[in-house]
DRENMI-206245 format. One record per residue: chain; residue number from 1; residue in three letters; x, y, z of N, C-alpha, C in turn. Coordinates in nm, 3 decimals, decimal comma, padded with zeros to 5 digits. Example, Ala and Ser with C-alpha at 12.3 -4.5 7.8 and 13.67 -1.06 7.14 Angstrom:
2
+----+-----+-----+---------+---------+---------+---------+---------+---------+---------+---------+---------+
! ch !   i !  aa !    n.px !    n.py !    n.pz !   ca.px !   ca.py !   ca.pz !    c.px !    c.py !    c.pz !
+----+-----+-----+---------+---------+---------+---------+---------+---------+---------+---------+---------+
!  A !   1 ! ALA !  01,319 ! -00,569 !  00,780 !  01,230 ! -00,450 !  00,780 !  01,320 ! -00,330 !  00,780 !
!  A !   2 ! SER !  01,285 ! -00,225 !  00,708 !  01,367 ! -00,106 !  00,714 !  01,290 !  00,003 !  00,787 !
+----+-----+-----+---------+---------+---------+---------+---------+---------+---------+---------+---------+
This chain:
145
+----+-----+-----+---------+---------+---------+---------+---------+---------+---------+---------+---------+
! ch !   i !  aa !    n.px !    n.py !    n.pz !   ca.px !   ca.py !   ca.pz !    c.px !    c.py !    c.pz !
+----+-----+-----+---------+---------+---------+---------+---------+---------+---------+---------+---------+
!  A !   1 ! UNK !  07,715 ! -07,991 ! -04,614 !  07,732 ! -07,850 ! -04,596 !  07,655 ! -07,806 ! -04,472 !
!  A !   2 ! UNK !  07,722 ! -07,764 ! -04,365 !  07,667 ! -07,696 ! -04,230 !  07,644 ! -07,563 ! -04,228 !
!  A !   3 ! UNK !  07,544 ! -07,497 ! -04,210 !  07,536 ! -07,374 ! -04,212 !  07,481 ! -07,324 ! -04,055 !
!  A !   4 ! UNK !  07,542 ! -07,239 ! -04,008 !  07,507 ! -07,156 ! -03,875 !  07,477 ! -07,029 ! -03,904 !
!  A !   5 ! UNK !  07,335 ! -06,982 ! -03,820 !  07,281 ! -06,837 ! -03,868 !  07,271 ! -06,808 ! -03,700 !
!  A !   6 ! UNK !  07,304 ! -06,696 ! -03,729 !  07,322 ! -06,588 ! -03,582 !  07,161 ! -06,533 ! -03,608 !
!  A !   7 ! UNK !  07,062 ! -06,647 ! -03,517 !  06,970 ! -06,558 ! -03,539 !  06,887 ! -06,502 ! -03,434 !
!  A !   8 ! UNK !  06,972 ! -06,535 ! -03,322 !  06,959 ! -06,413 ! -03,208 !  06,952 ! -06,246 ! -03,264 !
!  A !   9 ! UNK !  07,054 ! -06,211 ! -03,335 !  07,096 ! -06,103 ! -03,384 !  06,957 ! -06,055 ! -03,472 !
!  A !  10 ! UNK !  06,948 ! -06,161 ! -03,617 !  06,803 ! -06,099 ! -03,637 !  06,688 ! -06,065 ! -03,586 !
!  A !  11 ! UNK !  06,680 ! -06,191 ! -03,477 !  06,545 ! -06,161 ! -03,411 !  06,555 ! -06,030 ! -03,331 !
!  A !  12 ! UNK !  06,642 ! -06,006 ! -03,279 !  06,669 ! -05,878 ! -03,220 !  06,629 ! -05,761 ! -03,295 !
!  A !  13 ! UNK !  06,728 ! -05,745 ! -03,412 !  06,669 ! -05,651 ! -03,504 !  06,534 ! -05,640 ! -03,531 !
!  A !  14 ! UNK !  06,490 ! -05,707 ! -03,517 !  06,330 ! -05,742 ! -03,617 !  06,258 ! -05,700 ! -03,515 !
!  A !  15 ! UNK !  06,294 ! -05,753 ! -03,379 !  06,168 ! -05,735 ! -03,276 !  06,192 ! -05,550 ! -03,226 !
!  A !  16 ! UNK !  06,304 ! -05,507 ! -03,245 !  06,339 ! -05,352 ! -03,208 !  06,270 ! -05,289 ! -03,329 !
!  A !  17 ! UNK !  06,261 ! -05,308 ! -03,429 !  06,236 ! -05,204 ! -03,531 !  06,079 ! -05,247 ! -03,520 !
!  A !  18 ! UNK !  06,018 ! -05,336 ! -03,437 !  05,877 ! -05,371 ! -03,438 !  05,793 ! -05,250 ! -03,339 !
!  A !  19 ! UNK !  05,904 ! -05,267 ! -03,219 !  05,894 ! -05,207 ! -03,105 !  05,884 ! -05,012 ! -03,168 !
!  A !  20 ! UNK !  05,944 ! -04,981 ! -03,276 !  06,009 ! -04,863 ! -03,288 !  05,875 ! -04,828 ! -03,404 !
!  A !  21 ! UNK !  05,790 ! -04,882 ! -03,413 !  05,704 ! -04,843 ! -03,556 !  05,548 ! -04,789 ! -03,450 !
!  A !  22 ! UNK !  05,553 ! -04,789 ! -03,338 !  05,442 ! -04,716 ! -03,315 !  05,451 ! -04,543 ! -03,273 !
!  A !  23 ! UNK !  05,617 ! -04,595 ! -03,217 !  05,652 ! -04,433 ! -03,192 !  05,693 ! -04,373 ! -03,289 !
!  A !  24 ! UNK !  05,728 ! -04,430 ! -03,442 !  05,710 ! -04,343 ! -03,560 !  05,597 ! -04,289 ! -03,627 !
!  A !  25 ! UNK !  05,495 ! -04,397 ! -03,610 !  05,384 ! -04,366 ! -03,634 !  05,315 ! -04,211 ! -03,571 !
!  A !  26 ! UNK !  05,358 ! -04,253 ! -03,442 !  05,322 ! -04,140 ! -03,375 !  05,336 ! -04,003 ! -03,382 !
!  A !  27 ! UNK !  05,486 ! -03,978 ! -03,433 !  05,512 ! -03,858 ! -03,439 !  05,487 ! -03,793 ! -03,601 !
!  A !  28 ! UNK !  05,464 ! -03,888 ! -03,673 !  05,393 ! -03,851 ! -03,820 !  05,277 ! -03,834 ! -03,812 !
!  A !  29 ! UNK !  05,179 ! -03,891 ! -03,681 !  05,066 ! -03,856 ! -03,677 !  04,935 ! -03,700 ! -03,725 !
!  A !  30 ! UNK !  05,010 ! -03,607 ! -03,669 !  04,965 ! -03,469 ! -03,667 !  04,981 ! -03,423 ! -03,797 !
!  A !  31 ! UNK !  05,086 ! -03,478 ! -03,818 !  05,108 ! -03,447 ! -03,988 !  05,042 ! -03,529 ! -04,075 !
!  A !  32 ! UNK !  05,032 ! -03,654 ! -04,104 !  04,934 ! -03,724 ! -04,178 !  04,793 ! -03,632 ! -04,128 !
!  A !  33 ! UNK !  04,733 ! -03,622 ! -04,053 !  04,626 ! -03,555 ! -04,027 !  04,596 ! -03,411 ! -04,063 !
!  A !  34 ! UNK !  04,694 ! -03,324 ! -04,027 !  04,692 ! -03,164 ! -04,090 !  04,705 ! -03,211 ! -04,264 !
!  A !  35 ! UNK !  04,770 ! -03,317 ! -04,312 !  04,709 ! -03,330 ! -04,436 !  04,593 ! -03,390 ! -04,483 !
!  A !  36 ! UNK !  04,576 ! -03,487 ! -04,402 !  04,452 ! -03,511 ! -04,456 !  04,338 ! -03,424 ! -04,453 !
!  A !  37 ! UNK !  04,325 ! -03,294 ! -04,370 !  04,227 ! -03,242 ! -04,304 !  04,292 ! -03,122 ! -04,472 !
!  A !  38 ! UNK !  04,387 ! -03,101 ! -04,551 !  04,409 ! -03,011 ! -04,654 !  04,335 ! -03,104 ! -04,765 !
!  A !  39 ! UNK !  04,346 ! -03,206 ! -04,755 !  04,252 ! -03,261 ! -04,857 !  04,106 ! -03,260 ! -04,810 !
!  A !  40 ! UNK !  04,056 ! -03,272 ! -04,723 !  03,913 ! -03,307 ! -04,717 !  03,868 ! -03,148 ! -04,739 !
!  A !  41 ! UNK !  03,930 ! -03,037 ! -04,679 !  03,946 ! -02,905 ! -04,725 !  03,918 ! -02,873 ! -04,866 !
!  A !  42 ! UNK !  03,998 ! -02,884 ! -04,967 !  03,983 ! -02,867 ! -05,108 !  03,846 ! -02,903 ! -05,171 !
!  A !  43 ! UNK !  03,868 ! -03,027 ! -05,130 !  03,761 ! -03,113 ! -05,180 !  03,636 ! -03,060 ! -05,127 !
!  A !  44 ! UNK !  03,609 ! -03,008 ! -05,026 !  03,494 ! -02,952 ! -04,972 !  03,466 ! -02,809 ! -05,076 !
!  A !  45 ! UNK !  03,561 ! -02,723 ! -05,046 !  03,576 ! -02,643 ! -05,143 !  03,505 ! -02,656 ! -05,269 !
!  A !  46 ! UNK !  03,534 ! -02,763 ! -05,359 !  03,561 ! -02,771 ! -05,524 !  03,361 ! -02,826 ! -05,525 !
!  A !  47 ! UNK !  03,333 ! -02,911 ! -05,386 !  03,178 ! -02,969 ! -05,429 !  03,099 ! -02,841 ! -05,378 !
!  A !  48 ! UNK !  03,108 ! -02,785 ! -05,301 !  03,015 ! -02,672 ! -05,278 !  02,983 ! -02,593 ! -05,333 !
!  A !  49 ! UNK !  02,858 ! -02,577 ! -05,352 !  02,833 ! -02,461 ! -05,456 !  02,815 ! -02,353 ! -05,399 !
!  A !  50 ! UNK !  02,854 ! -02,279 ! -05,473 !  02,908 ! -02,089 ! -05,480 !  02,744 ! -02,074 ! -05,473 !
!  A !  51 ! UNK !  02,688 ! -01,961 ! -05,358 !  02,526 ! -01,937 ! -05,329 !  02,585 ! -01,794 ! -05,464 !
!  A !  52 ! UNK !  02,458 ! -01,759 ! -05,534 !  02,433 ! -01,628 ! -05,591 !  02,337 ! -01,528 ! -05,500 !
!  A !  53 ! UNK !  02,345 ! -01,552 ! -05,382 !  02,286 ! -01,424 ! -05,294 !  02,261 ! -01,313 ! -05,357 !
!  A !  54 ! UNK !  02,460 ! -01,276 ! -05,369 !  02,444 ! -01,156 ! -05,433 !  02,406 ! -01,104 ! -05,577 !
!  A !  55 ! UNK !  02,353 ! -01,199 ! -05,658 !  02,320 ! -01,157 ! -05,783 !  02,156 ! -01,142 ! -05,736 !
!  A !  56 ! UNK !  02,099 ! -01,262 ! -05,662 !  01,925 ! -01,227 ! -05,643 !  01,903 ! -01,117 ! -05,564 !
!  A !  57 ! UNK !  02,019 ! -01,089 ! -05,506 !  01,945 ! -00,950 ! -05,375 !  01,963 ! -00,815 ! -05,522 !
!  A !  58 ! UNK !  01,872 ! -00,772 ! -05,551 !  01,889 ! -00,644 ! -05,625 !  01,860 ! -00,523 ! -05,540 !
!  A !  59 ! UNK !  01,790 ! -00,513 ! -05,487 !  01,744 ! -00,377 ! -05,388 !  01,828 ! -00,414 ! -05,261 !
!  A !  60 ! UNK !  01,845 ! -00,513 ! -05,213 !  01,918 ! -00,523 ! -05,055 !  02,049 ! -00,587 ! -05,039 !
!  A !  61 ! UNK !  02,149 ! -00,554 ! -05,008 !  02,234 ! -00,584 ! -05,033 !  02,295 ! -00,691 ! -04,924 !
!  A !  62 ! UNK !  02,310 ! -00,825 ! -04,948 !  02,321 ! -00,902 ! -04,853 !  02,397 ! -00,915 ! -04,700 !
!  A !  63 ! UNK !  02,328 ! -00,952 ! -04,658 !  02,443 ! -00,928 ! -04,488 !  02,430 ! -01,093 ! -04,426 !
!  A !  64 ! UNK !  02,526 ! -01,112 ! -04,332 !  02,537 ! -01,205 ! -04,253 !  02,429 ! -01,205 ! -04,137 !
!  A !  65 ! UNK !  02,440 ! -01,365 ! -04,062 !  02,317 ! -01,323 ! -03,901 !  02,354 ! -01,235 ! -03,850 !
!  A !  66 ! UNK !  02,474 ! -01,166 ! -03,827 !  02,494 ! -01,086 ! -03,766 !  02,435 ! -00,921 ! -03,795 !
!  A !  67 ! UNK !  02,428 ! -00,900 ! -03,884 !  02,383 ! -00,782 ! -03,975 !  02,539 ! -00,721 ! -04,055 !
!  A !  68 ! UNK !  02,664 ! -00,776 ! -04,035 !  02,765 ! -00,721 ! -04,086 !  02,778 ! -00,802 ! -04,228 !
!  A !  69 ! UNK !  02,833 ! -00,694 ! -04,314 !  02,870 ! -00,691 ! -04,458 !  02,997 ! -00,698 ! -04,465 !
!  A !  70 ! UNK !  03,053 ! -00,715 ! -04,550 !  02,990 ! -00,798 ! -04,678 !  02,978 ! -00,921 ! -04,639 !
!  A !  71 ! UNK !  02,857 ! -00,992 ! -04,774 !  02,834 ! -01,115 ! -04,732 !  02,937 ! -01,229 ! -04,725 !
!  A !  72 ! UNK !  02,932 ! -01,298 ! -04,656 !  03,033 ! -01,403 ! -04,620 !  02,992 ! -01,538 ! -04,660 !
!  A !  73 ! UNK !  03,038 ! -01,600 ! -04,811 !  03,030 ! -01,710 ! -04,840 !  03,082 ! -01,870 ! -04,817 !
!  A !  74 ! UNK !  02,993 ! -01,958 ! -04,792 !  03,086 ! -02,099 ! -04,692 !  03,207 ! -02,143 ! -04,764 !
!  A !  75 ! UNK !  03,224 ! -02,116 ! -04,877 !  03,334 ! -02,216 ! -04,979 !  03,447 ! -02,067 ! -04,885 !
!  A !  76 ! UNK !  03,417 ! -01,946 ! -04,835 !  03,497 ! -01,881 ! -04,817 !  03,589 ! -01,891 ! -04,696 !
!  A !  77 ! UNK !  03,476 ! -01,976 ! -04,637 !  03,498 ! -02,047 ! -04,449 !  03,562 ! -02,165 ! -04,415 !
!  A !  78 ! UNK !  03,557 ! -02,226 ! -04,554 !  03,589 ! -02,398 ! -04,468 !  03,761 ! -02,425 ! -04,399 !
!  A !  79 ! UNK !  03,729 ! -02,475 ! -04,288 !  03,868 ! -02,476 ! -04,220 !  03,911 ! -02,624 ! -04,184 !
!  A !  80 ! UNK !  04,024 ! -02,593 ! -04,161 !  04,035 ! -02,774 ! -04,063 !  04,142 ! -02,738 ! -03,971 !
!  A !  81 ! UNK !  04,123 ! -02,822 ! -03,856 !  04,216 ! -02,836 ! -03,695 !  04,243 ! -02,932 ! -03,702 !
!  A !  82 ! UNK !  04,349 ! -02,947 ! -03,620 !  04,369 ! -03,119 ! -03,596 !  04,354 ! -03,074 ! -03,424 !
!  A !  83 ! UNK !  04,273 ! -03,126 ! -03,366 !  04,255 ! -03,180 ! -03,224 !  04,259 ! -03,292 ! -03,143 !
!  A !  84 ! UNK !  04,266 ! -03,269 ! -03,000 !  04,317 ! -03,404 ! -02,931 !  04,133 ! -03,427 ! -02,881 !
!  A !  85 ! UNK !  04,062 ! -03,566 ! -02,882 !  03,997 ! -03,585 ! -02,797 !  03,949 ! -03,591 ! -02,673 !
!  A !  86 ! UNK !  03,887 ! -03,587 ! -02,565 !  03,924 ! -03,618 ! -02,429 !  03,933 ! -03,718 ! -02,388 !
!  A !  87 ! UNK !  03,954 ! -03,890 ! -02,450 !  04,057 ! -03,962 ! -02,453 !  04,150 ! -03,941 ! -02,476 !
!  A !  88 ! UNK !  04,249 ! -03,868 ! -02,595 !  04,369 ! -03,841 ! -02,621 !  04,377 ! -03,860 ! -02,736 !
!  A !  89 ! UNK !  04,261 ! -03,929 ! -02,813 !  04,299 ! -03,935 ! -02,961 !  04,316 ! -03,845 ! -03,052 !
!  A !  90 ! UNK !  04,409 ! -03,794 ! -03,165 !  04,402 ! -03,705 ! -03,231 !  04,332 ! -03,698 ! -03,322 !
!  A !  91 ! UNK !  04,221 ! -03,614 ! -03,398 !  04,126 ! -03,621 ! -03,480 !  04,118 ! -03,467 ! -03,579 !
!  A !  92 ! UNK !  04,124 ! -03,464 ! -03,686 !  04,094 ! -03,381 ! -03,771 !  03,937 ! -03,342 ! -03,787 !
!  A !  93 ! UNK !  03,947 ! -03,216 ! -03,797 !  03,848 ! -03,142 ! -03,797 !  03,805 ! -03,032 ! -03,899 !
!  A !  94 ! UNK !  03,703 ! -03,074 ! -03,988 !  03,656 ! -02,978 ! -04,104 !  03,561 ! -02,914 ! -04,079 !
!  A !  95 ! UNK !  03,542 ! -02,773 ! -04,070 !  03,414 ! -02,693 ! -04,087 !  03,403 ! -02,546 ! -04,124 !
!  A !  96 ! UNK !  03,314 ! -02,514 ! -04,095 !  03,266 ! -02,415 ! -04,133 !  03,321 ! -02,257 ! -04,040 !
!  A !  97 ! UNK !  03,304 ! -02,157 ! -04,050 !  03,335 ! -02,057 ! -03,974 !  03,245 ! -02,016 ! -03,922 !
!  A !  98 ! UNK !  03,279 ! -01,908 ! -03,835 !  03,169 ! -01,820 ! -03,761 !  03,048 ! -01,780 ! -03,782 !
!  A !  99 ! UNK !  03,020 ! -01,696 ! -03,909 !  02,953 ! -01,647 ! -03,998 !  02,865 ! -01,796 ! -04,094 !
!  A ! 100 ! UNK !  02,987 ! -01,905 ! -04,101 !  02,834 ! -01,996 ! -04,266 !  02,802 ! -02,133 ! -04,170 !
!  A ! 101 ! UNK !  02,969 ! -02,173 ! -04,054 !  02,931 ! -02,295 ! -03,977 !  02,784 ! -02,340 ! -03,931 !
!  A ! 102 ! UNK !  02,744 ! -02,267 ! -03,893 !  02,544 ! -02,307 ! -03,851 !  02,537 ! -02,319 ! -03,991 !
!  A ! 103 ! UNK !  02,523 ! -02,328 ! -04,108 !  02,447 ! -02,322 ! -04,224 !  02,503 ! -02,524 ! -04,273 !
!  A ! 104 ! UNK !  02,589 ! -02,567 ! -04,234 !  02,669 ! -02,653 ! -04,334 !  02,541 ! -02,758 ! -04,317 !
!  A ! 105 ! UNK !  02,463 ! -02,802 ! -04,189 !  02,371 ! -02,918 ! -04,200 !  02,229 ! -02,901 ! -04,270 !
!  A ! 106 ! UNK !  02,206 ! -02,765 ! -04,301 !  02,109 ! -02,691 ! -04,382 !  02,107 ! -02,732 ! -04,548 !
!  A ! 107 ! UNK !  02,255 ! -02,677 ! -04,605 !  02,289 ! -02,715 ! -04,694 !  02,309 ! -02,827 ! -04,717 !
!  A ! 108 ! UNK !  02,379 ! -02,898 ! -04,652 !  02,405 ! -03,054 ! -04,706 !  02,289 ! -03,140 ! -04,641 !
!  A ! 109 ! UNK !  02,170 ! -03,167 ! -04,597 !  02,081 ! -03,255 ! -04,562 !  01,968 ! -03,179 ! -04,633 !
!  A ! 110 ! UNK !  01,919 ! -03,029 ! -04,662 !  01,828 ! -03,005 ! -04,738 !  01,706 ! -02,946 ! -04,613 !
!  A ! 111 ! UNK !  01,636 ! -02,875 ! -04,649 !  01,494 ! -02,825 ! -04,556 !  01,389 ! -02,866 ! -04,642 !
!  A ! 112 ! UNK !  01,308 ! -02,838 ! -04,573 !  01,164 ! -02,826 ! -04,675 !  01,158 ! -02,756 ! -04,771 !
!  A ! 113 ! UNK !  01,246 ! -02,631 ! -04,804 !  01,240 ! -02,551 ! -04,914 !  01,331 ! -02,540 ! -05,037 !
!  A ! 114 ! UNK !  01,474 ! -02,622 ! -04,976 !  01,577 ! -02,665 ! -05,046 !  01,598 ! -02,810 ! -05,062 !
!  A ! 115 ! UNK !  01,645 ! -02,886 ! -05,148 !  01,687 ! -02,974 ! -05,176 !  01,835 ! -03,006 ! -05,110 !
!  A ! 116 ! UNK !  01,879 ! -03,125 ! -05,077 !  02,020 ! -03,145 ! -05,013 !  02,105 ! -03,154 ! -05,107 !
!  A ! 117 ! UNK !  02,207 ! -03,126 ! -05,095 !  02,310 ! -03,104 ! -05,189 !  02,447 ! -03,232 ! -05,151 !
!  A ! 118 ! UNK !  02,433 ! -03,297 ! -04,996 !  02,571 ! -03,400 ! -05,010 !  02,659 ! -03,332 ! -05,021 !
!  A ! 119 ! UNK !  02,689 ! -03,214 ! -04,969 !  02,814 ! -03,170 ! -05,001 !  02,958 ! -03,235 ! -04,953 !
!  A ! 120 ! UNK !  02,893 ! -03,270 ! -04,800 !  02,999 ! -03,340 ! -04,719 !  03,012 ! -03,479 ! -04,768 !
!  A ! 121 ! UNK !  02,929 ! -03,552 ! -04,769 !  02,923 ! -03,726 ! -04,791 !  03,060 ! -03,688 ! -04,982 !
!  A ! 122 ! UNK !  02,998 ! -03,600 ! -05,044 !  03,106 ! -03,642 ! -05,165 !  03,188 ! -03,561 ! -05,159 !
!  A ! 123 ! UNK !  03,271 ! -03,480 ! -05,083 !  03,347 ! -03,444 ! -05,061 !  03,477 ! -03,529 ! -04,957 !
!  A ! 124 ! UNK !  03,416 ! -03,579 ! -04,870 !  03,458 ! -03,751 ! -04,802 !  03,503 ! -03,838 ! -04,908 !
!  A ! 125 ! UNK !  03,424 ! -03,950 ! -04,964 !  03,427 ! -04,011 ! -05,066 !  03,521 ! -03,950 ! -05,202 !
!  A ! 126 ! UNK !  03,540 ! -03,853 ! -05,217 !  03,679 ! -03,810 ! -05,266 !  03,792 ! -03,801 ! -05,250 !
!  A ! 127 ! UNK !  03,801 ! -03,790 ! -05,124 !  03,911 ! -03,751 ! -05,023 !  03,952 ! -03,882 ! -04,987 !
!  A ! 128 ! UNK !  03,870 ! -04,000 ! -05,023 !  03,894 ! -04,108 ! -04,948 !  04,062 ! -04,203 ! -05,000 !
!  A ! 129 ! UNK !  04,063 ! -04,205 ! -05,158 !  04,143 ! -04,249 ! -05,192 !  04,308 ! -04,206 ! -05,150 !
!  A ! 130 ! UNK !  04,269 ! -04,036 ! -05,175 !  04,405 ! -03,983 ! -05,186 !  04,450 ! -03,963 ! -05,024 !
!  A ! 131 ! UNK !  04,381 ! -03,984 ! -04,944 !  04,429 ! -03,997 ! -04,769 !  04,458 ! -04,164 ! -04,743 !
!  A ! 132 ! UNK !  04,409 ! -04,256 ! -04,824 !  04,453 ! -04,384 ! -04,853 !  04,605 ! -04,406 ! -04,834 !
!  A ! 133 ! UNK !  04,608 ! -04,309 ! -04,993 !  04,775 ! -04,326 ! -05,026 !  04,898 ! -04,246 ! -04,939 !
!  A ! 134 ! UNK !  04,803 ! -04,127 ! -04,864 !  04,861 ! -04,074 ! -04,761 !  04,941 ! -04,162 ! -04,624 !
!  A ! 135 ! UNK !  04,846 ! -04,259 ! -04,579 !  04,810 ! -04,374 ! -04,486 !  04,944 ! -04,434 ! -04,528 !
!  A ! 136 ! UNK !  04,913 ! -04,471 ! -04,653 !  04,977 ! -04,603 ! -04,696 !  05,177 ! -04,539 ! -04,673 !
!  A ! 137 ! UNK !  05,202 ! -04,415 ! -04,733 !  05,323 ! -04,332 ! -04,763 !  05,386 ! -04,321 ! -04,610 !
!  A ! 138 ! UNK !  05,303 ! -04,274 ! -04,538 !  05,317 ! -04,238 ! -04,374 !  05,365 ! -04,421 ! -04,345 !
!  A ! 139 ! UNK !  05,320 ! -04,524 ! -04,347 !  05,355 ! -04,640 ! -04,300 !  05,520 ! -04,682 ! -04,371 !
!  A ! 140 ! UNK !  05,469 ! -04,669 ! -04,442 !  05,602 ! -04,718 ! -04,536 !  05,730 ! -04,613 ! -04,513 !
!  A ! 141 ! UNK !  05,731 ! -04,499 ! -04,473 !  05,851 ! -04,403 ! -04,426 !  05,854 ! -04,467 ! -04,292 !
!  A ! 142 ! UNK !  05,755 ! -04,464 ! -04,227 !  05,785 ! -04,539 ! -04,029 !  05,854 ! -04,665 ! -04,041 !
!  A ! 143 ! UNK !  05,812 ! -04,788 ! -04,160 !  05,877 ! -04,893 ! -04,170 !  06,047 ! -04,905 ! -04,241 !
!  A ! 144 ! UNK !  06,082 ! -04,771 ! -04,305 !  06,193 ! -04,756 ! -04,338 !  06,283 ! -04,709 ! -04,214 !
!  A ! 145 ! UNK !  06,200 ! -04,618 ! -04,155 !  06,305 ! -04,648 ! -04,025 !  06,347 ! -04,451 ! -04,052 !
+----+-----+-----+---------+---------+---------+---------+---------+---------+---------+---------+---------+
Protein backbone atom coordinates (compact mmCIF):
# COMPACT_ATOMS: atom_id res chain seq x y z
CA UNK A 1 0.00 0.00 0.00
CA UNK A 2 1.59 3.46 -1.29
CA UNK A 3 0.47 6.40 0.22
CA UNK A 4 1.31 10.11 -1.07
CA UNK A 5 0.66 13.18 1.26
CA UNK A 6 0.63 16.69 -0.27
CA UNK A 7 2.61 18.00 2.38
CA UNK A 8 3.75 21.08 0.83
CA UNK A 9 0.12 22.15 1.27
CA UNK A 10 0.20 21.43 5.07
CA UNK A 11 3.30 22.86 5.76
CA UNK A 12 2.05 25.88 4.16
CA UNK A 13 -0.98 26.02 6.17
CA UNK A 14 0.75 25.46 9.38
CA UNK A 15 3.59 27.86 8.77
CA UNK A 16 0.77 30.84 7.67
CA UNK A 17 -1.46 30.38 10.58
CA UNK A 18 2.04 30.46 12.66
CA UNK A 19 2.92 33.63 10.92
CA UNK A 20 -0.84 34.98 11.63
CA UNK A 21 -0.88 34.33 15.63
CA UNK A 22 1.20 37.34 16.59
CA UNK A 23 -0.91 39.75 14.70
CA UNK A 24 -3.94 38.20 16.48
CA UNK A 25 -2.45 38.37 19.48
CA UNK A 26 -1.95 41.77 18.90
CA UNK A 27 -5.06 43.16 18.23
CA UNK A 28 -6.68 41.29 21.36
CA UNK A 29 -4.04 42.86 23.17
CA UNK A 30 -5.75 46.19 24.60
CA UNK A 31 -8.55 44.17 25.31
CA UNK A 32 -7.06 41.32 27.30
CA UNK A 33 -5.50 44.24 29.22
CA UNK A 34 -8.58 46.78 29.73
CA UNK A 35 -9.71 43.45 31.27
CA UNK A 36 -7.34 42.53 33.13
CA UNK A 37 -6.84 46.04 34.54
CA UNK A 38 -11.27 45.39 35.47
CA UNK A 39 -10.11 42.65 37.45
CA UNK A 40 -7.17 43.90 39.31
CA UNK A 41 -9.80 46.93 39.78
CA UNK A 42 -12.48 44.92 41.73
CA UNK A 43 -10.23 43.11 43.49
CA UNK A 44 -8.52 46.21 44.74
CA UNK A 45 -11.82 47.43 45.59
CA UNK A 46 -13.22 44.28 47.65
CA UNK A 47 -9.39 44.19 49.85
CA UNK A 48 -9.39 47.77 50.82
CA UNK A 49 -10.71 48.83 53.66
CA UNK A 50 -13.49 51.41 53.83
CA UNK A 51 -11.44 54.39 56.32
CA UNK A 52 -14.32 55.51 59.09
CA UNK A 53 -13.00 59.17 58.94
CA UNK A 54 -16.29 60.09 58.93
CA UNK A 55 -17.66 58.36 61.91
CA UNK A 56 -14.27 59.56 64.17
CA UNK A 57 -14.46 63.22 62.97
CA UNK A 58 -17.46 64.30 65.36
CA UNK A 59 -16.88 68.10 65.65
CA UNK A 60 -14.99 68.46 62.11
CA UNK A 61 -16.22 67.37 59.33
CA UNK A 62 -13.73 65.71 57.06
CA UNK A 63 -12.09 67.31 53.96
CA UNK A 64 -9.55 66.28 51.39
CA UNK A 65 -5.58 67.92 50.96
CA UNK A 66 -7.17 70.13 49.18
CA UNK A 67 -9.62 71.56 51.79
CA UNK A 68 -12.71 70.48 49.45
CA UNK A 69 -15.65 68.33 50.77
CA UNK A 70 -16.96 65.94 50.86
CA UNK A 71 -14.53 63.51 51.88
CA UNK A 72 -13.23 61.44 49.14
CA UNK A 73 -12.66 57.78 49.88
CA UNK A 74 -9.77 55.46 47.91
CA UNK A 75 -12.10 52.30 47.34
CA UNK A 76 -14.04 55.46 45.69
CA UNK A 77 -10.89 56.28 43.30
CA UNK A 78 -9.40 53.21 42.07
CA UNK A 79 -8.99 53.37 38.28
CA UNK A 80 -7.19 51.55 35.53
CA UNK A 81 -5.64 52.76 31.88
CA UNK A 82 -4.18 50.75 29.60
CA UNK A 83 -1.01 52.69 28.30
CA UNK A 84 1.71 52.48 25.75
CA UNK A 85 5.32 52.60 27.25
CA UNK A 86 8.08 54.64 25.69
CA UNK A 87 9.27 51.49 24.16
CA UNK A 88 5.87 50.73 22.81
CA UNK A 89 4.81 48.20 25.14
CA UNK A 90 1.29 48.20 26.24
CA UNK A 91 0.82 48.08 30.02
CA UNK A 92 -2.15 48.35 32.35
CA UNK A 93 -2.39 50.65 34.89
CA UNK A 94 -4.14 50.62 38.47
CA UNK A 95 -4.44 53.52 40.81
CA UNK A 96 -5.56 55.78 42.75
CA UNK A 97 -7.15 59.33 41.91
CA UNK A 98 -6.42 62.81 42.44
CA UNK A 99 -7.67 63.31 45.83
CA UNK A 100 -6.51 59.32 47.70
CA UNK A 101 -3.54 58.41 44.76
CA UNK A 102 -0.63 59.98 47.14
CA UNK A 103 -2.21 57.94 50.01
CA UNK A 104 -2.07 54.18 48.28
CA UNK A 105 1.92 53.59 49.46
CA UNK A 106 0.91 54.95 52.99
CA UNK A 107 -1.75 52.53 53.27
CA UNK A 108 -0.42 49.54 51.82
CA UNK A 109 3.39 49.57 53.26
CA UNK A 110 2.23 51.11 56.72
CA UNK A 111 4.04 54.36 58.69
CA UNK A 112 5.14 54.45 62.03
CA UNK A 113 1.67 55.04 63.24
CA UNK A 114 -0.25 52.59 61.09
CA UNK A 115 0.24 49.16 60.40
CA UNK A 116 0.41 47.97 56.50
CA UNK A 117 -2.44 46.58 55.23
CA UNK A 118 -1.04 44.68 51.60
CA UNK A 119 -3.69 45.95 50.00
CA UNK A 120 -2.01 45.81 46.61
CA UNK A 121 0.29 42.56 46.96
CA UNK A 122 -3.41 40.62 47.76
CA UNK A 123 -5.29 42.20 45.58
CA UNK A 124 -2.53 41.03 42.68
CA UNK A 125 -2.36 37.55 43.98
CA UNK A 126 -6.11 37.36 43.43
CA UNK A 127 -6.30 38.68 40.29
CA UNK A 128 -3.63 36.35 39.38
CA UNK A 129 -5.57 33.25 38.51
CA UNK A 130 -8.55 34.74 36.83
CA UNK A 131 -6.15 36.98 34.26
CA UNK A 132 -4.44 33.41 33.86
CA UNK A 133 -7.57 32.10 32.36
CA UNK A 134 -7.99 35.39 30.59
CA UNK A 135 -4.30 34.76 28.92
CA UNK A 136 -5.06 31.36 28.38
CA UNK A 137 -8.97 32.27 26.44
CA UNK A 138 -7.21 35.26 24.44
CA UNK A 139 -4.57 32.45 23.02
CA UNK A 140 -6.83 29.89 22.24
CA UNK A 141 -9.43 32.40 20.16
CA UNK A 142 -5.92 33.78 18.19
CA UNK A 143 -5.13 29.98 17.65
CA UNK A 144 -8.66 29.33 16.29
CA UNK A 145 -8.07 31.72 13.80
Amino acid sequence: MNVKMDDDGAFRWINQMLVNIPASIRERERLLLRNAGKILKNNVKAVMRRSDVEEAAVKVEPKNYDGSRPYVHMQDEVSYKVKKSKTGALYVSVRGGKMTGYKWHLVNDGTINTNPTHFIETAESRSGEEIERAIDEMIRRALDG
